[in-house]
PyMOL Python script that loads the backbone (N, CA, C, O; Angstrom):
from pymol import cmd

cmd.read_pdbstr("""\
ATOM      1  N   UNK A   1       9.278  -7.042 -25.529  1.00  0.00           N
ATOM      2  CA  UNK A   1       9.913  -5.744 -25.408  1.00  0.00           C
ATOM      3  C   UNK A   1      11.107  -5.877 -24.470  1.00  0.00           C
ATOM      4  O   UNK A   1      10.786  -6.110 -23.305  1.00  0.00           O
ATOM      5  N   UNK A   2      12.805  -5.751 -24.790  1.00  0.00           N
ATOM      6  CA  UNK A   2      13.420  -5.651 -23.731  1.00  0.00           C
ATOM      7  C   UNK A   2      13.987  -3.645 -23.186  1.00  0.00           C
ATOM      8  O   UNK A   2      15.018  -2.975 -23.127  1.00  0.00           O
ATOM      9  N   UNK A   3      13.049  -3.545 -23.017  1.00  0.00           N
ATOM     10  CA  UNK A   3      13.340  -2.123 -22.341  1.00  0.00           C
ATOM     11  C   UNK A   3      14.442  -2.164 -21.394  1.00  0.00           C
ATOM     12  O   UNK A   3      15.387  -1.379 -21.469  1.00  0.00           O
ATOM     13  N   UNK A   4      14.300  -3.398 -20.178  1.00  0.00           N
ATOM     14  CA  UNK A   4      15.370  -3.224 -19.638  1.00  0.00           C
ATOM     15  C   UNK A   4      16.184  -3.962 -19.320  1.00  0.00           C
ATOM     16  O   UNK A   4      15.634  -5.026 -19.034  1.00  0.00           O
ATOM     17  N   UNK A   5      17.453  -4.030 -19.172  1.00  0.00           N
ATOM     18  CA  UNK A   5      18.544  -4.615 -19.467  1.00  0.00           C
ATOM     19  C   UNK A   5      19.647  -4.956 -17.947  1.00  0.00           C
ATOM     20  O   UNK A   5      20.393  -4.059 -17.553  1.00  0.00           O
ATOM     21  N   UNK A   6      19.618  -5.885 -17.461  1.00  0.00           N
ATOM     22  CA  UNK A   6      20.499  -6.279 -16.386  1.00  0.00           C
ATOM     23  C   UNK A   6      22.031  -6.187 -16.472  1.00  0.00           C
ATOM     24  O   UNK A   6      22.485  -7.209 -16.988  1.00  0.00           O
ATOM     25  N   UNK A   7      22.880  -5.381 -16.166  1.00  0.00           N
ATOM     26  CA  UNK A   7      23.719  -4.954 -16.400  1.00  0.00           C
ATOM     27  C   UNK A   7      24.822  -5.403 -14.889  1.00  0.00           C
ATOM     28  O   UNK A   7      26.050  -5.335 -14.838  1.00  0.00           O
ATOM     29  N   UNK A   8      23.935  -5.816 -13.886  1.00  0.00           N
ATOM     30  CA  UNK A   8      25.281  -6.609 -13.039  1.00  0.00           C
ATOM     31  C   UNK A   8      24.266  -7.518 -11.781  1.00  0.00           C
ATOM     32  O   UNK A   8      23.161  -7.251 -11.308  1.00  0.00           O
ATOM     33  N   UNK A   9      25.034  -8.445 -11.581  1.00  0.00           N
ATOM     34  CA  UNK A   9      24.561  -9.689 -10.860  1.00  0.00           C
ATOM     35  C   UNK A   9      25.471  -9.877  -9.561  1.00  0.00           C
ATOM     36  O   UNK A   9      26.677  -9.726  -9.757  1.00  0.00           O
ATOM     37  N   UNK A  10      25.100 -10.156  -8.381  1.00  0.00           N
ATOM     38  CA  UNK A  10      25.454 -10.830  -7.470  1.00  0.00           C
ATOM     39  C   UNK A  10      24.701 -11.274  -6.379  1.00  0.00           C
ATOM     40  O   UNK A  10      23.618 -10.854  -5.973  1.00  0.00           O
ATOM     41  N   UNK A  11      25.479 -12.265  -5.912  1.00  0.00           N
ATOM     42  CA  UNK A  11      25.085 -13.486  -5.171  1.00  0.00           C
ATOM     43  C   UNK A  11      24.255 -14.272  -5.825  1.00  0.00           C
ATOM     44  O   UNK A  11      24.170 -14.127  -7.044  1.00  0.00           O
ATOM     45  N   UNK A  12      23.201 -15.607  -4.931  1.00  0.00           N
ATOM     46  CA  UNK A  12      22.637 -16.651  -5.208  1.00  0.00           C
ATOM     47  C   UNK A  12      21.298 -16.527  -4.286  1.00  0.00           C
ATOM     48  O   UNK A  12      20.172 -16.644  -4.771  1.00  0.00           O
ATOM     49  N   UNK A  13      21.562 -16.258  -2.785  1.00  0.00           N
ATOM     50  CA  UNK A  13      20.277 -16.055  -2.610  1.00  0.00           C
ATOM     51  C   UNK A  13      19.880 -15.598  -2.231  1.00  0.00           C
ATOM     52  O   UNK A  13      18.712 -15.883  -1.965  1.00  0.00           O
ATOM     53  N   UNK A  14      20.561 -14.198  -1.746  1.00  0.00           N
ATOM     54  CA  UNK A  14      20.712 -13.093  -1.452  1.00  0.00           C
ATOM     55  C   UNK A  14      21.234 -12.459  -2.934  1.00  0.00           C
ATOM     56  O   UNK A  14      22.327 -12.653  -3.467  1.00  0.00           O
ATOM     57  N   UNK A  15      20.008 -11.570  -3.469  1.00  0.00           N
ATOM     58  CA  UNK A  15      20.367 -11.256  -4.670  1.00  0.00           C
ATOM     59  C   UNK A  15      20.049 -10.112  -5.201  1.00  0.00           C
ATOM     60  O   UNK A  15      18.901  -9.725  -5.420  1.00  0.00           O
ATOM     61  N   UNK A  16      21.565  -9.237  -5.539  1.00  0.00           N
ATOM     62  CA  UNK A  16      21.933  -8.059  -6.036  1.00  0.00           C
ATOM     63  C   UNK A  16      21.388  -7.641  -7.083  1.00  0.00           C
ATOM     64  O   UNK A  16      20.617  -8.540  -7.416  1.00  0.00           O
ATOM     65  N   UNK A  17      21.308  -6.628  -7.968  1.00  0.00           N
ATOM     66  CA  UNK A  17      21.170  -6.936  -9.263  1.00  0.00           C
ATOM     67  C   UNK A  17      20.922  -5.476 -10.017  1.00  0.00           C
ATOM     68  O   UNK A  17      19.841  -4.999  -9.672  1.00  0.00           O
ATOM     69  N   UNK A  18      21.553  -4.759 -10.832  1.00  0.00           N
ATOM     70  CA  UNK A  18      20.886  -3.820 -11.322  1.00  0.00           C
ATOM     71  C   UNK A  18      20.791  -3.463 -12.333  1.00  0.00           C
ATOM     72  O   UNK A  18      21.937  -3.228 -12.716  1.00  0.00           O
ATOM     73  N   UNK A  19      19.662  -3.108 -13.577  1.00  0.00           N
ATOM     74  CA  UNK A  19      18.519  -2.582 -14.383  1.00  0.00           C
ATOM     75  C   UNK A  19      19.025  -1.578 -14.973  1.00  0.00           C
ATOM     76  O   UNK A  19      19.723  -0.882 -14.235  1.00  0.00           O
ATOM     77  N   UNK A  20      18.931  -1.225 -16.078  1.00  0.00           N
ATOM     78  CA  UNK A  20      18.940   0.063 -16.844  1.00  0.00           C
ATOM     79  C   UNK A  20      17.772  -0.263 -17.522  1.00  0.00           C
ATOM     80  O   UNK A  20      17.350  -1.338 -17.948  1.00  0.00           O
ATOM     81  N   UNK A  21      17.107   1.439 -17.552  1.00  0.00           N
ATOM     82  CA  UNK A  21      15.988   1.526 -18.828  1.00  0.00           C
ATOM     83  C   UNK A  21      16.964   1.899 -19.897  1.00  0.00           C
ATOM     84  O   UNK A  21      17.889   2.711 -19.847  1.00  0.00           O
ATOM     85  N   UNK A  22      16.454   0.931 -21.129  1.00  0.00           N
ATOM     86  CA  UNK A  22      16.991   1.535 -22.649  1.00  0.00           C
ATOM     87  C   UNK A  22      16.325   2.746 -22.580  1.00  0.00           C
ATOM     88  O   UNK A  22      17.095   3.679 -22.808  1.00  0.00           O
ATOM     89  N   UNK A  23      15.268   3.064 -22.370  1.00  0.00           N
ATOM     90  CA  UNK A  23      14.826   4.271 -23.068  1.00  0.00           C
ATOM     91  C   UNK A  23      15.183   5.566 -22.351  1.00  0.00           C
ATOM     92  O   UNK A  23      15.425   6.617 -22.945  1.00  0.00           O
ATOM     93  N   UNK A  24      15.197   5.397 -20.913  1.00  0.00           N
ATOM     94  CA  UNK A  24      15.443   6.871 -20.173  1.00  0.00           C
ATOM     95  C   UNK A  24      17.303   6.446 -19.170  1.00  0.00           C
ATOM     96  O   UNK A  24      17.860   7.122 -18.306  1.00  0.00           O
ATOM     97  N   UNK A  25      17.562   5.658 -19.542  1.00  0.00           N
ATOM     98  CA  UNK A  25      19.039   5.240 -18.836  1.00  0.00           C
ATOM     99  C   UNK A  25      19.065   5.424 -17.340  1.00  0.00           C
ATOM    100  O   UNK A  25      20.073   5.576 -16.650  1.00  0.00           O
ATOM    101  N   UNK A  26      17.430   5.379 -16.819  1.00  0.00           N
ATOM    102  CA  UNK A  26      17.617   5.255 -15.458  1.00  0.00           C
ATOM    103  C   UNK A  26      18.168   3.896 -14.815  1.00  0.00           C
ATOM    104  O   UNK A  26      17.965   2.806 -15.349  1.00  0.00           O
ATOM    105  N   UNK A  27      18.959   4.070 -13.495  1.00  0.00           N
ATOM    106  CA  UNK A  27      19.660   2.668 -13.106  1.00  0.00           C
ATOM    107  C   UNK A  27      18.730   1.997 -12.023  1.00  0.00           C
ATOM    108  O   UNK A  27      18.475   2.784 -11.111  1.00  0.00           O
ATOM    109  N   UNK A  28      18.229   0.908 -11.898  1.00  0.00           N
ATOM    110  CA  UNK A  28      17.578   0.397 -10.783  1.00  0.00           C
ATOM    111  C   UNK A  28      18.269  -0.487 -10.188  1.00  0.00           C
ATOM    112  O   UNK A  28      19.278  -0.977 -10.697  1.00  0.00           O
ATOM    113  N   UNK A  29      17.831  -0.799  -9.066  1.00  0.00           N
ATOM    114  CA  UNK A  29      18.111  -1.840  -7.797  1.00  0.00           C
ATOM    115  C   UNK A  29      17.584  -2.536  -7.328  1.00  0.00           C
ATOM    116  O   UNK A  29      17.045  -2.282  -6.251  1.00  0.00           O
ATOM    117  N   UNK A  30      17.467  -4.037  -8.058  1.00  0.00           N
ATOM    118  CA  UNK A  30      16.431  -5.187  -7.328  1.00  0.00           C
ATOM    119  C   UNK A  30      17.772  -5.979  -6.535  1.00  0.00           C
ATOM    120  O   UNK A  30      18.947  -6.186  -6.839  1.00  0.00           O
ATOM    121  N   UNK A  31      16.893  -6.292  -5.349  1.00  0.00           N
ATOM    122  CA  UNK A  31      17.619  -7.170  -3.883  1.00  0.00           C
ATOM    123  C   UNK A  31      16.538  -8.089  -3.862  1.00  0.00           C
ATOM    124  O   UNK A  31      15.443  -7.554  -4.040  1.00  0.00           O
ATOM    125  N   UNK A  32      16.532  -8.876  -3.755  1.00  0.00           N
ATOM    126  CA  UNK A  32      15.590 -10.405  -2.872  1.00  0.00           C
ATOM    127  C   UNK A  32      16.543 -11.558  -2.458  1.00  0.00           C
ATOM    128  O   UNK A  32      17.324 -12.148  -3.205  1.00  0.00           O
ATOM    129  N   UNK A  33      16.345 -11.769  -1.164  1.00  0.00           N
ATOM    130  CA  UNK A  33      16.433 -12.350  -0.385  1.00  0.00           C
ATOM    131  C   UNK A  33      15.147 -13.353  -0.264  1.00  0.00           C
ATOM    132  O   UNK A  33      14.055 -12.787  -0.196  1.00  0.00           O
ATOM    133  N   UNK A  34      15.161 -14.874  -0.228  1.00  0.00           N
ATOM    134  CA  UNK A  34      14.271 -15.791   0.165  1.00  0.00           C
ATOM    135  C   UNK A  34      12.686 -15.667  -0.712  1.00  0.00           C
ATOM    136  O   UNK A  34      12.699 -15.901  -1.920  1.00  0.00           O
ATOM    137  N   UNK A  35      11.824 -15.424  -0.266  1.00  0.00           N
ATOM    138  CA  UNK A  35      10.700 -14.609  -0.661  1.00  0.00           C
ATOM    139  C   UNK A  35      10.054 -13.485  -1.472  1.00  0.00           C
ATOM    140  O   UNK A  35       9.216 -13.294  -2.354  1.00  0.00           O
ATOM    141  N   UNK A  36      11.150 -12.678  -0.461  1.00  0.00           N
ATOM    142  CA  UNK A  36      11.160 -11.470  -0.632  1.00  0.00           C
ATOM    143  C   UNK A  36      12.230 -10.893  -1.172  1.00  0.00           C
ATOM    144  O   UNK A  36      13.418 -11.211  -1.221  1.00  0.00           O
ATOM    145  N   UNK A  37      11.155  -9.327  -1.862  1.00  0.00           N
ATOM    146  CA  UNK A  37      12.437  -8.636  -2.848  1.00  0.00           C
ATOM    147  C   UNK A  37      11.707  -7.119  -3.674  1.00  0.00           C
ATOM    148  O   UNK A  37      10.549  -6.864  -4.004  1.00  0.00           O
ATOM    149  N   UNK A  38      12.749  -6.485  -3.771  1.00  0.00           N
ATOM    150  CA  UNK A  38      12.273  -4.866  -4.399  1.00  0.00           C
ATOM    151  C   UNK A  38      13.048  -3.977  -5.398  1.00  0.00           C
ATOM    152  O   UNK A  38      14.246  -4.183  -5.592  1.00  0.00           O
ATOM    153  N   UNK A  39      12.637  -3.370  -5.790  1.00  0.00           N
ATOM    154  CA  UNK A  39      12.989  -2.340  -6.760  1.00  0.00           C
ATOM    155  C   UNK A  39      12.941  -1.339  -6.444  1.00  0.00           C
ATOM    156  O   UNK A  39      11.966  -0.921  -5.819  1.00  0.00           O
ATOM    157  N   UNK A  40      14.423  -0.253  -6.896  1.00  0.00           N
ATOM    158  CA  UNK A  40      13.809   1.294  -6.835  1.00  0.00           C
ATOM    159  C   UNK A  40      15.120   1.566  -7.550  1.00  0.00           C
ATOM    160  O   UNK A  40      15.934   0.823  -8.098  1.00  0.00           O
ATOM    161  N   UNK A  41      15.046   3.081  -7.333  1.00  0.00           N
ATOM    162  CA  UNK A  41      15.823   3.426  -8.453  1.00  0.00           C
ATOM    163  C   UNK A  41      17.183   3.898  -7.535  1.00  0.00           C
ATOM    164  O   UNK A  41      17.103   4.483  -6.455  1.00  0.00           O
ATOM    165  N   UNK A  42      18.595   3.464  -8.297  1.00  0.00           N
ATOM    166  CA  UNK A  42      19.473   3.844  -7.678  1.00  0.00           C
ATOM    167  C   UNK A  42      20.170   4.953  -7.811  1.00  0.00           C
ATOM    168  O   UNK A  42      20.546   5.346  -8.915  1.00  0.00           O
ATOM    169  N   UNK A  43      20.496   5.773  -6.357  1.00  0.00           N
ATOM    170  CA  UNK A  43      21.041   7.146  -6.142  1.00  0.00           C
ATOM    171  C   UNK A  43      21.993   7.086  -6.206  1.00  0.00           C
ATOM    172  O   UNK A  43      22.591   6.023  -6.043  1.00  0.00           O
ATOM    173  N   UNK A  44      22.665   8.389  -6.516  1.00  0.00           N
ATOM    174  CA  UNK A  44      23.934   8.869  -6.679  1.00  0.00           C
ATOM    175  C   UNK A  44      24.139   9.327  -4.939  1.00  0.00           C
ATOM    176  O   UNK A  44      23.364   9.040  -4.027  1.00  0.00           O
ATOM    177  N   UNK A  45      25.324  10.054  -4.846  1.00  0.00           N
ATOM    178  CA  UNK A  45      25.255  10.914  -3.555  1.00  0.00           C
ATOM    179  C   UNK A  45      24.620  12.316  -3.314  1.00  0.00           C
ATOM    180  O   UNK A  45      24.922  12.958  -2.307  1.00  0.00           O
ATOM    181  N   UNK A  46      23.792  12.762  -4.182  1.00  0.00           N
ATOM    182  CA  UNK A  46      22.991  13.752  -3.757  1.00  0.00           C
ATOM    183  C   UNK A  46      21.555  13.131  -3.768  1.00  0.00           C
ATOM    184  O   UNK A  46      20.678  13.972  -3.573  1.00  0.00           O
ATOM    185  N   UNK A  47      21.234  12.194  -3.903  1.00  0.00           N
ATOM    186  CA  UNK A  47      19.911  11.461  -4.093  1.00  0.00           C
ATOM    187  C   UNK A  47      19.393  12.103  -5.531  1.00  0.00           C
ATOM    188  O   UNK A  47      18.558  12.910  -5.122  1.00  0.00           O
ATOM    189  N   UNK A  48      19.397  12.175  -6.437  1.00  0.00           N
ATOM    190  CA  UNK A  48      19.387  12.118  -7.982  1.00  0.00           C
ATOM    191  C   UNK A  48      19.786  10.733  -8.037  1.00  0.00           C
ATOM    192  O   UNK A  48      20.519  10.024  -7.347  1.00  0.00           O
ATOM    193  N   UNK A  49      18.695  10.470  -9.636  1.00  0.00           N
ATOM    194  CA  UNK A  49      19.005   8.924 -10.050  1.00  0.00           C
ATOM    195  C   UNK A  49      20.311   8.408 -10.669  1.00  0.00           C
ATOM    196  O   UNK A  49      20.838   9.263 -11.381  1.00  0.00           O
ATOM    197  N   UNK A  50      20.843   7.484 -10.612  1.00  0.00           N
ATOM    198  CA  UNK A  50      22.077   7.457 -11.839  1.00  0.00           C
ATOM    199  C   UNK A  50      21.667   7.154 -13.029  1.00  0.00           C
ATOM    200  O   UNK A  50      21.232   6.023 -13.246  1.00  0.00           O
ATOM    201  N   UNK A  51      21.719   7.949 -13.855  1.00  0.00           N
ATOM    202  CA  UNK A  51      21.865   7.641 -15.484  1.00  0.00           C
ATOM    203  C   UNK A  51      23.184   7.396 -16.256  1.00  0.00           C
ATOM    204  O   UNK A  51      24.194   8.069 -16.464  1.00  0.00           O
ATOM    205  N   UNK A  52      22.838   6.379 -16.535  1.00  0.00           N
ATOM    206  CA  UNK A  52      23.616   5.906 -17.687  1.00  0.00           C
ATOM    207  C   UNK A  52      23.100   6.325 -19.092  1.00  0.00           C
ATOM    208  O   UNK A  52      22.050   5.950 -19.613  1.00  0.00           O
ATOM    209  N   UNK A  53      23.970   7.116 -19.578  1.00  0.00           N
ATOM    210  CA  UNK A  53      23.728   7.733 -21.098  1.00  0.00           C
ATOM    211  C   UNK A  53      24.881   7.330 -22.079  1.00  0.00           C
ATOM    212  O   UNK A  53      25.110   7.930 -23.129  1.00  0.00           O
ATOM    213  N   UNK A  54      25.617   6.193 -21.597  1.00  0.00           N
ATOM    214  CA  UNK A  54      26.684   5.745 -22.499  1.00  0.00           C
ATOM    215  C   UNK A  54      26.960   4.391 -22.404  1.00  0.00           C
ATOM    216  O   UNK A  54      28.086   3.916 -22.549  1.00  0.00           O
ATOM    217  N   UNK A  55      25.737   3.624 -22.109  1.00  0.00           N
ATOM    218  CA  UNK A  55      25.538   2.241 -22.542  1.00  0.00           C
ATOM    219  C   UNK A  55      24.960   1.838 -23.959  1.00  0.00           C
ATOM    220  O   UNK A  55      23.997   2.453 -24.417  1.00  0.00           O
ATOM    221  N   UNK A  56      25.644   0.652 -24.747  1.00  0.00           N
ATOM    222  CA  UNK A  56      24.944   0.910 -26.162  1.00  0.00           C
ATOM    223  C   UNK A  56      23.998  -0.071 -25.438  1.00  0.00           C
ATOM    224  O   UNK A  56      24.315  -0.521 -24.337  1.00  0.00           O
ATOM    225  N   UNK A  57      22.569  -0.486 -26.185  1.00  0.00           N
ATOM    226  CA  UNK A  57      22.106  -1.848 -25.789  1.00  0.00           C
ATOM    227  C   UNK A  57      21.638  -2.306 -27.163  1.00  0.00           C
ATOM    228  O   UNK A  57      21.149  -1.515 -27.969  1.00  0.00           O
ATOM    229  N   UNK A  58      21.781  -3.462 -27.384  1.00  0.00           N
ATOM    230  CA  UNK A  58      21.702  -4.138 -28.805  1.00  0.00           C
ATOM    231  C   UNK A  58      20.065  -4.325 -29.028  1.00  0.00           C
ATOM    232  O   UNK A  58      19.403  -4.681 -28.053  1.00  0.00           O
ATOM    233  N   UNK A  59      19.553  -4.142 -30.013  1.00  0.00           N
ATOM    234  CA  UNK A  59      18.267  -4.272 -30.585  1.00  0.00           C
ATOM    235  C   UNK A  59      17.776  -5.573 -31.421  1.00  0.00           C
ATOM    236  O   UNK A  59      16.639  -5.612 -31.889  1.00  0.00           O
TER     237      UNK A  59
END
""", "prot")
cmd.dss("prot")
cmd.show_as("cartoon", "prot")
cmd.util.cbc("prot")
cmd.orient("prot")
């Protein structure tokens, strides 16, 4: 199933990275560093999620 889709990358080991769901166009935010590392969902400036509703993603 690719539900979700990595849509931007940075760094090496210290590492950026953020997620769209195909299905609800919510945007996420995985960081890990070394070991360690997390997910959540990324805010706009009112703390609402960002959706993306005008990404195609290929099937």
């Amino acid at each position: 199933m690719d539900r979700f889709k990595k849509i931007y990358s940075q760094g090496v080991f210290a590492v950026f990275e953020i997620w769209v769901d195909s299905e609800t166009g919510v945007n996420y935010i995985w960081h890990s560093d070394g070991n360690a590392g997390g997910l959540t969902p990324l805010l706009d400036e009112t703390g609402k999620p960002v959706i993306s509703r005008d990404i195609q993603f290929q099937k």
